[in-house]
N, C-alpha and C positions, 0 to 999 in steps of 0.2 A: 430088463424088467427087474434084473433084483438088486439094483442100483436106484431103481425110485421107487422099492419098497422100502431101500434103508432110510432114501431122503424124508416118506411118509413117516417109521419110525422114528426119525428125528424130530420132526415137522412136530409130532403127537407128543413125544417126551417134552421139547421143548415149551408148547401150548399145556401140558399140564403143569408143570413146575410153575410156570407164574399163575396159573388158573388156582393151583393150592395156596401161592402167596396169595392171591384174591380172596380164598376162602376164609386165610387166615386174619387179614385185617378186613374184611367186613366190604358191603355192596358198598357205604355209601363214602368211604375211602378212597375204591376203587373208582366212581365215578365221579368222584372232584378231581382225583388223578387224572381220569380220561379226557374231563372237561378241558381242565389245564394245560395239560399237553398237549392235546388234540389242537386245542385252542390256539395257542402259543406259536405253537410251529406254523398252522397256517397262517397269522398273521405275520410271524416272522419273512416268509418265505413272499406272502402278499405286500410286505410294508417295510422289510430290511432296508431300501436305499435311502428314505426317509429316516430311518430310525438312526444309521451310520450317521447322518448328514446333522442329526439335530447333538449326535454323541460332539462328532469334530466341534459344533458351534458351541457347545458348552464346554469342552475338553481350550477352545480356543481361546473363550472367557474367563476363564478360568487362571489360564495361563499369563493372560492381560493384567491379569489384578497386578502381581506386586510390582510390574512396573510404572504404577499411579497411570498409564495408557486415559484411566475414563476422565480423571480430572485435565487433561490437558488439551481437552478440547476436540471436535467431534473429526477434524482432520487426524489428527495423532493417533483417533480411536480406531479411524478404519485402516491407518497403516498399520498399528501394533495388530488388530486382528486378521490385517491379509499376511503380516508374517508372520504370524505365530501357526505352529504344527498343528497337523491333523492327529488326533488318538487313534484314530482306525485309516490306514493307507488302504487304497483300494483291492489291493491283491490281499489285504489280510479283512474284510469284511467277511467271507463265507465265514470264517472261523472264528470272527468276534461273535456275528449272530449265532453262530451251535456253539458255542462259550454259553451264550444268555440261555437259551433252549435248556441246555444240561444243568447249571445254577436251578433253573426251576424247576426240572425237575426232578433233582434231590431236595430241591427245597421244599415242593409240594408231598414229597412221600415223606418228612421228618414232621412236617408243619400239621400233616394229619393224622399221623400216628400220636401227636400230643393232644390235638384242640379235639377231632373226633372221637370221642368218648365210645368205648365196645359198646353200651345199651344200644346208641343210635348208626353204630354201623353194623348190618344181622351178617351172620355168618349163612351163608345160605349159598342155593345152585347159580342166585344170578350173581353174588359176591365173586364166585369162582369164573363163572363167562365172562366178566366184566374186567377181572386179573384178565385172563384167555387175551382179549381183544387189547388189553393194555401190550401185553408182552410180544403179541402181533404185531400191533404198528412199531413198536421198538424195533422189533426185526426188518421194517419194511425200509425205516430211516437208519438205522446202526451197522446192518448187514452191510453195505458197502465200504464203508467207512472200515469196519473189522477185516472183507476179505482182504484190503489194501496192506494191511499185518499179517496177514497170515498166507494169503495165495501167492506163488512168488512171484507171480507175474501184475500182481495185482489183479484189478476188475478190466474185463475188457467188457462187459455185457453192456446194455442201457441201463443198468442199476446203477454203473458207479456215477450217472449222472443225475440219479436221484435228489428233487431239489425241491418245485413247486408240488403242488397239490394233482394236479393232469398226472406228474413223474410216477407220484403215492399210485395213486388209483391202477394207474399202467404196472406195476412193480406189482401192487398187490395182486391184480387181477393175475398176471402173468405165474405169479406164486400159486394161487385158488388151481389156477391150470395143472401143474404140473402134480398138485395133491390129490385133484381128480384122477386123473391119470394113473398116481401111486395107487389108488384105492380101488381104481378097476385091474390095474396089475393085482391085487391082493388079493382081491375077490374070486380069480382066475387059480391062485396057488388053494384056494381050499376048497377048491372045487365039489372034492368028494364029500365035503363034510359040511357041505354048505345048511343042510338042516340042523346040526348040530350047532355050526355057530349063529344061527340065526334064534334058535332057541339060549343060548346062553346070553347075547345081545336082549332078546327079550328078560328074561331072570333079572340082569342088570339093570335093565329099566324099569321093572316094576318091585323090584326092592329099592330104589331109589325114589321113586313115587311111595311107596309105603314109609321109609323113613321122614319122607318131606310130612306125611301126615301125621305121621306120629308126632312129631315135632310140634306142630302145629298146635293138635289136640291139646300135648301135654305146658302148652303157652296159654291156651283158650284155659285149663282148670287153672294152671298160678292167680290169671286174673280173677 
């Protein structure tokens, strides 16, 4: 039990810290972010063989040019291009597609932190959810990837074969699992004081509903 209330601790530090980078660059930051990424990786993961295949054809054309290949007529053309190399060999595709995945996604969090302007991304509860859910799915795709560094035996679980969208869904769900879990283990350690913390969880919700209104009010007199 007090092995998956440290994992819940963790679980909640970690979901806060990017929930505050959320709050700090604004909702609508965070959901071109989510779009993106979200976006990207499932097409990735739905459309990678394709994507390797059209890199090799042009990586291949390319390669053709300075031996004048096109001028010499349409026999010479498809010889220079069945020898000419592939850019991506097949045992190195997973790692050119999370190549592209990773490029976009530093490129989407620079590209919005200039062109999203603060007025039009609000610092608010869903700017922070919306960070939350980002730095979630990070963990669902990166977690593997990272224990392979750090665990010494690496991943033996079905995470480390974390891949298509089914893999997502199974890893997250699997994850939601064990944070239920943490939180009924938690629930059980305050047992005695369970009124007290249930009154404090309350306090924190309605000073946080109080300040979202304040907020609000004091936007409604600017205009």
């Amino acid at each position: 039990m007090a092995n998956q209330i440290q994992v819940l601790l963790t679980f909640i530090l970690y979901l806060f810290f990017f929930g505050w980078i959320g709050y700090r660059r604004g909702m609508m930051r965070e959901l071109i972010v989510l779009g993106v990424v979200a976006g990207s990786w499932v097409v990735l993961q739905q459309f990678g063989n394709v994507i390797v295949i059209i890199t090799n054809l042009l990586g291949r054309f390319l390669g053709i040019l300075p031996t004048g290949a096109l001028t010499k007529g349409d026999a010479a053309l498809v010889e220079a291009l069945s020898n000419a190399k592939n850019w991506v060999a097949p045992e190195n595709a997973e790692t050119f597609l999370f190549l592209i995945w990773v490029i976009l996604l530093m490129g989407v969090y620079v590209l919005t932190g200039i062109f999203v302007k603060d007025g039009k991304s609000k610092r608010n509860g869903s700017a922070a959810f919306f960070g939350a859910v980002n730095g979630l799915f990070y963990a669902v795709v990166l977690l593997p990837k990272l224990a392979q560094i750090f665990l010494p035996g690496g991943v033996t679980t079905a995470t480390a074969t974390t891949g298509d969208v089914g893999d997502i869904l199974r890893t997250l769900g699997g994850s939601l699992g064990v944070v239920g879990r943490s939180l009924g283990d938690l629930w059980t350690v305050f047992e005695a004081q369970r009124p007290f913390v249930l009154l404090f969880l309350l306090t924190i919700l309605l000073l946080t509903a109080a300040g979202t209104l304040s907020g609000s009010g004091t936007k409604a007199k600017k205009s």
